[in-house]
RODO-2510 file (C-alpha; in nm, 4 decimals, decimal comma):
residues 116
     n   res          X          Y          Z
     1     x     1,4674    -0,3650     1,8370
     2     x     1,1385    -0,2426     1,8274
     3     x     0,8220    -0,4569     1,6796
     4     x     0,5398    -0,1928     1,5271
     5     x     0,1805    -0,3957     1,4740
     6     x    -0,0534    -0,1638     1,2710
     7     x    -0,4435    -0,2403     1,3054
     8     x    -0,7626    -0,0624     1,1281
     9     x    -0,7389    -0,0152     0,7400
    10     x    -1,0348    -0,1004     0,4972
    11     x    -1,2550     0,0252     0,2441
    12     x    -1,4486     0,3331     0,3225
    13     x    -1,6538     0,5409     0,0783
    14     x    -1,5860     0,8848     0,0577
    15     x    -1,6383     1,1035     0,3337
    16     x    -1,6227     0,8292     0,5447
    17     x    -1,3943     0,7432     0,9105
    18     x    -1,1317     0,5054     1,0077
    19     x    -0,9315     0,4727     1,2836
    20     x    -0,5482     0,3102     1,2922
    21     x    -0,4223     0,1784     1,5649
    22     x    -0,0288     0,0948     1,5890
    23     x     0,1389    -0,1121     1,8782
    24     x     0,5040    -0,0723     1,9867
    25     x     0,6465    -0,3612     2,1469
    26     x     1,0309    -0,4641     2,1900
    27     x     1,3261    -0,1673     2,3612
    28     x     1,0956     0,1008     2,3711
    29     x     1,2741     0,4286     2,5104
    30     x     1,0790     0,6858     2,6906
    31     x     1,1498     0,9575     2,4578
    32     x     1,0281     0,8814     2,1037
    33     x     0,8168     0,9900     1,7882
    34     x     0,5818     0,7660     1,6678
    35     x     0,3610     0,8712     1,3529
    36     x     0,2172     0,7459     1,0037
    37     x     0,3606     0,7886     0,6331
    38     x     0,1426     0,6992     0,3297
    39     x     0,2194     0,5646     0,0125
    40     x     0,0237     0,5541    -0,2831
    41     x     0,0809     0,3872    -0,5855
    42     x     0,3343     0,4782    -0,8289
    43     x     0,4017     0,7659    -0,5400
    44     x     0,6889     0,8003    -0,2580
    45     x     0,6253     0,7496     0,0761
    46     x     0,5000     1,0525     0,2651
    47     x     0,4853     1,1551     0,5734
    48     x     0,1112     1,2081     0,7333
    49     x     0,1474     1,3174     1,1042
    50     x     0,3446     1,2561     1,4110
    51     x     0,3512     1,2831     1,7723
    52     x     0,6193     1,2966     1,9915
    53     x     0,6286     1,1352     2,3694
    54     x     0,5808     1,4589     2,5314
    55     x     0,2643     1,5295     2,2992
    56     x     0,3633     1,7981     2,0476
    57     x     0,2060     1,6546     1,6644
    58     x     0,2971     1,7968     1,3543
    59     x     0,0711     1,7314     1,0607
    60     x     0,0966     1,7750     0,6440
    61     x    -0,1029     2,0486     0,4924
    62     x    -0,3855     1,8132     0,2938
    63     x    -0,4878     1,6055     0,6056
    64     x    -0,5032     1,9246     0,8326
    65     x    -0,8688     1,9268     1,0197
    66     x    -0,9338     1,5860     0,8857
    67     x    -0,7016     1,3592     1,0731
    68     x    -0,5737     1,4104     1,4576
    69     x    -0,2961     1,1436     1,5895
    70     x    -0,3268     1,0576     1,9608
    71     x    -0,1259     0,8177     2,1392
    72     x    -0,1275     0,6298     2,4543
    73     x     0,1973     0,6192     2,6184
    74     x     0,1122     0,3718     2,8823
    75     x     0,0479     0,1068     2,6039
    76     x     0,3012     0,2363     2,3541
    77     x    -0,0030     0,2840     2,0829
    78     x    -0,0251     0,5678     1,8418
    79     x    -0,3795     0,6258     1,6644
    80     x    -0,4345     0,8217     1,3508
    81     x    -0,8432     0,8887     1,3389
    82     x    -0,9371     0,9756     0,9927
    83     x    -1,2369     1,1688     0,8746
    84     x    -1,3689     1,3244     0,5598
    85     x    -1,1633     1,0509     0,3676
    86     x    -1,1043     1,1767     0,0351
    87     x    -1,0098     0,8965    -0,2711
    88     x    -0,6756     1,0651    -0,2799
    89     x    -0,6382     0,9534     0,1084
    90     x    -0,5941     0,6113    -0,0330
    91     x    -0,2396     0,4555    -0,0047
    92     x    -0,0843     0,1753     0,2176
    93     x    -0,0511     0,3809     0,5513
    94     x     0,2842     0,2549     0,7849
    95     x     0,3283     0,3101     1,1300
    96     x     0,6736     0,4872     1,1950
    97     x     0,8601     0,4768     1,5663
    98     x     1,1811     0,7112     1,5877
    99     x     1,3945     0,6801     1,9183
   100     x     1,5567     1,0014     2,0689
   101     x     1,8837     0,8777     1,9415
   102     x     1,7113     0,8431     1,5458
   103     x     1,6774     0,4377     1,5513
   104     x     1,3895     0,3956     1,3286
   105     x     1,1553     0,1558     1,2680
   106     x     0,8510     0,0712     1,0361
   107     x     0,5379    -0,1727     1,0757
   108     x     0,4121    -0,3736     0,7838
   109     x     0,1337    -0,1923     0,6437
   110     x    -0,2170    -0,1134     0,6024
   111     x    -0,4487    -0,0523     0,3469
   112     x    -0,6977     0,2126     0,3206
   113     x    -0,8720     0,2178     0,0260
   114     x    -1,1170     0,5306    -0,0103
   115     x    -1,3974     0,4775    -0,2998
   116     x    -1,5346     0,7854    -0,4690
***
């Protein structure tokens, strides 16, 4: 099992920063993807960026040049620094942790509310 403890949403005014933070705890493997999904009201769940173990990221078109995901490997944290928030950035943002064998697991949630 793995525990995921997400850290850093709030309300921001538009063009604005925030930084998440997301801690892995638990049977943490050495090769794994950790990243962030999104979900906004009424919406699905949607995947923002990730970052595997041996660095490579991946990102979605509308948060290209706004957001970078880093991650510290030696504390099993993944950060997702925001900038330029737009209102349609806001949405309950969940940490995600995939192992090499495709265990996943979520964390609880944060909000991130962006006000025009």
């Amino acid at each position: 099992q793995v525990q995921l403890v997400e850290s850093g949403g709030g309300v921001v005014q538009a063009g604005g920063a925030l930084r998440l933070s997301c801690a892995a705890s638990g049977s943490i493997s050495s090769i794994n993807t950790m990243g962030w999904y999104r979900q906004a009201p009424g919406k699905q769940r949607e995947l923002v960026a990730r970052m595997g173990s041996g660095g490579d990221t991946y990102y979605v078109d509308p948060v290209k040049g706004r957001f970078t995901i880093s991650r510290d490997n030696a504390k099993n944290t993944v950060y997702l620094q925001m900038s330029s928030l737009k209102p349609e950035d806001t949405a309950v943002y969940y940490c995600h942790y995939r192992t090499w064998n495709s265990n996943a697991y979520w964390g609880q949630g944060t909000q991130v509310t962006v006000s025009s």
